[in-house]
C-alpha positions in Angstrom: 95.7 140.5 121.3 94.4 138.6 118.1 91.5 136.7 118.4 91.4 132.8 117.1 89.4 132.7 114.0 86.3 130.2 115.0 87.4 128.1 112.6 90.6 127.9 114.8 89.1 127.3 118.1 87.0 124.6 116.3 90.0 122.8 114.8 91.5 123.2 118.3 88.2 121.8 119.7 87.8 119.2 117.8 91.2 118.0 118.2 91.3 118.2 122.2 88.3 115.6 121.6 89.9 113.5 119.5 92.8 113.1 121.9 90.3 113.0 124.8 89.0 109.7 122.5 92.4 108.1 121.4 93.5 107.9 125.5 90.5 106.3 126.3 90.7 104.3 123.8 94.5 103.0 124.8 93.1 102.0 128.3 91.0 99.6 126.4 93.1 98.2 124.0 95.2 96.3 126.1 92.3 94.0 126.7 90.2 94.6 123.7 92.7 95.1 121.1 92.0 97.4 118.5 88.6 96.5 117.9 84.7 98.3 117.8 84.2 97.1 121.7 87.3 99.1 122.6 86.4 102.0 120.2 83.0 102.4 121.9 84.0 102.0 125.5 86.8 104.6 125.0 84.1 107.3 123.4 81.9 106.3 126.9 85.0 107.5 128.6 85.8 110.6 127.0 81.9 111.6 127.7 81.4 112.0 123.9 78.6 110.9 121.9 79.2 108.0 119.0 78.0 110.6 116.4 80.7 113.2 117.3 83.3 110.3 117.6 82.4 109.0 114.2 82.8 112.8 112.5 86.1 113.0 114.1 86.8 109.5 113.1 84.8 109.1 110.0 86.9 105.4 109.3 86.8 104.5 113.0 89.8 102.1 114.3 91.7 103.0 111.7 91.4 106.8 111.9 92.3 106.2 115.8 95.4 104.2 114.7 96.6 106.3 112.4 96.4 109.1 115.2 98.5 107.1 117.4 101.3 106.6 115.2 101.2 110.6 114.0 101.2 111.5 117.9 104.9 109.1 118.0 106.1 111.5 114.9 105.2 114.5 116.3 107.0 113.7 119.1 109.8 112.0 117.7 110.4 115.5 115.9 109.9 117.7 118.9 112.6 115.6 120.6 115.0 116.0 117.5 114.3 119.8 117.4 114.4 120.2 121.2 118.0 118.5 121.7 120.8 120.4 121.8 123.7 119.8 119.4 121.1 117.7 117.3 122.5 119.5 114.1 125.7 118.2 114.6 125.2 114.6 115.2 126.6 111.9 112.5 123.5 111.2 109.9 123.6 107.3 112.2 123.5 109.0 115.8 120.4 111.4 114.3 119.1 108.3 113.5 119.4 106.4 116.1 118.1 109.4 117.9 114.7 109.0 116.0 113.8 105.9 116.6 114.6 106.2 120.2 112.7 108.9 120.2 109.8 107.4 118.5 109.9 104.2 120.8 110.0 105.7 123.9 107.2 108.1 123.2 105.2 104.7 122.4 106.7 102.9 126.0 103.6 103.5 128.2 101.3 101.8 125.8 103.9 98.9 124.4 101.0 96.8 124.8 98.6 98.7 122.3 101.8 99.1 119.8 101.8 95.1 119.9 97.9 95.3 119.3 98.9 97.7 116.1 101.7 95.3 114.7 98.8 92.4 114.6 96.1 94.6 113.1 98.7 95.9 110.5 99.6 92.3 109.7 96.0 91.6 108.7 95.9 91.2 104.8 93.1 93.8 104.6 95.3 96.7 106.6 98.5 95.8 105.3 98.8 98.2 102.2 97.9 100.6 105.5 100.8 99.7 107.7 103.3 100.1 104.6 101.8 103.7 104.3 102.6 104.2 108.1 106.0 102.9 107.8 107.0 104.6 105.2 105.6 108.4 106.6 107.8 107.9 109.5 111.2 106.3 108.2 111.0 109.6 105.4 110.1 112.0 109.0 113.1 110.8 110.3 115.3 110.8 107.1 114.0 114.3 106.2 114.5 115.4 110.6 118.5 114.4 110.0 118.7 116.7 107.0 118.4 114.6 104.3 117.7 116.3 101.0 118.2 113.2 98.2 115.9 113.1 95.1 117.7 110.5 93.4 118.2 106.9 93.7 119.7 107.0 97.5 116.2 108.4 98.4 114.3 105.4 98.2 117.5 102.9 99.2 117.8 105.4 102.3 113.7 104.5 103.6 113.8 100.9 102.3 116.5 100.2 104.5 115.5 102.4 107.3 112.3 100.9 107.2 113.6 97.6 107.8 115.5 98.8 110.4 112.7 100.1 112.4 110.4 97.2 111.7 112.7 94.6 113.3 113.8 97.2 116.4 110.1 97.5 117.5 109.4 93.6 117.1 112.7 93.4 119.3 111.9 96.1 121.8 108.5 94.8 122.4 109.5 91.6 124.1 112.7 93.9 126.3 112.5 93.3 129.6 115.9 94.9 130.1 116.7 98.4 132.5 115.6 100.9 130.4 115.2 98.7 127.1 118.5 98.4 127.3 118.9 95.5 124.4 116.8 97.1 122.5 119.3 100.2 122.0 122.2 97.6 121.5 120.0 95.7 118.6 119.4 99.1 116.8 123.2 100.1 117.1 123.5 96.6 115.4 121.2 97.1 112.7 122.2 100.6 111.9 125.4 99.5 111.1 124.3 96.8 109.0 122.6 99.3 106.9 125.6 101.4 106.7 127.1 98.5 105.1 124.6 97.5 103.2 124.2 101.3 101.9 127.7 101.6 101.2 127.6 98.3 98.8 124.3 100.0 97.3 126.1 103.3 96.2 128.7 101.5 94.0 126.1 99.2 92.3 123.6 101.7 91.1 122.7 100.4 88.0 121.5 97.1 89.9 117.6 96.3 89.1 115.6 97.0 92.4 114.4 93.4 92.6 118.4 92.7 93.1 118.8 95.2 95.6 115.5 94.2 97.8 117.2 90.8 97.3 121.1 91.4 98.9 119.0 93.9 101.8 116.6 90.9 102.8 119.5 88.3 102.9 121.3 90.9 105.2 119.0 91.4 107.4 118.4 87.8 107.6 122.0 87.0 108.6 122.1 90.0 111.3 119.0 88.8 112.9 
């Protein structure tokens, strides 16, 4: 049997810690928010020093945050890769798997993912939440076999991206059996992109300030 490499067993170390970290952390938040009060209870609870926390999360909050949301991906593409049949889905139902996926992954902490939205709304973490938002619409475009380079590759995340953005605002507030408005509202939206992405195909020599334009005012009447 081959033996880990230490620097292996360290990286495997050192990310059993951070985890350890990030779920303390998530017991805090729904009182604290994401701030340095909850950050230093949670590293109390995972019986870790604040030195080790802060070389496993150099940036702090925001190094935690951005764990959170690449633990929903991860999981998100497990689920796609673990379903059976996923391969032959339409492009929408592989969608609509995704963000499923990704939303119920994030359902027993809905309270910290409302905590998220208001610290990525802040002015200084927005250029941050854009970054977030944008890793996981192109996860998901990239899990349903999309291979674009051109012009639909950007059309594809900007409206998925919308999509997504408006679906979590909705599910947060879903008291429904088994979020079961929320998976109505994305059906709804997905189609409106279709349509939306079928007028974008025959105008492709529209300016992108044009485009953002016709997608906003679309997604204004559907909502």
């Amino acid at each position: 049997m081959k033996k880990k490499s230490p620097s292996t067993s360290n990286k495997a170390a050192n990310n059993a810690k951070r985890q350890a970290i990030l779920r303390s952390v998530l017991e805090q938040v729904p009182f604290d928010g994401w701030t340095e009060s909850a950050y230093a209870r949670g590293i109390k609870l995972a019986n870790l020093t604040r030195g080790e926390a802060d070389l496993l999360f150099p940036q702090g909050i925001r190094d935690l945050i951005e764990l959170f949301g690449a633990n929903a991906e991860a999981a998100m593409q497990e689920r796609m890769g673990d379903e059976p049949g996923f391969a032959r889905l339409r492009v929408r139902d592989k969608i609509t798997f995704a963000v499923r996926a990704k939303l119920e992954f994030w359902t027993p902490h809905r309270e910290a993912v409302r905590r998220m939205m208001f610290w990525y709304a802040m002015p200084l973490h927005l250029p941050l939440g854009m970054k977030r938002l944008y890793r996981s619409v192109d996860v998901m475009w990239r899990g349903a076999g999309d291979t674009s380079t051109d012009f639909n590759f950007y059309t594809k995340r900007a409206l998925l991206a919308g999509v997504l953005k408006t679906t979590i605002l909705f599910w947060l507030d879903d008291e429904t059996p088994g979020c079961r408005a929320s998976w109505e509202f994305l059906d709804r939206r997905i189609a409106e992109v279709l349509k939306v992405g079928k007028t974008i195909s025959l105008a492709k020599e529209w300016k992108p300030s044009e485009i953002i334009e016709m997608v906003q005012k679309k997604f204004r009447r559907a909502g």
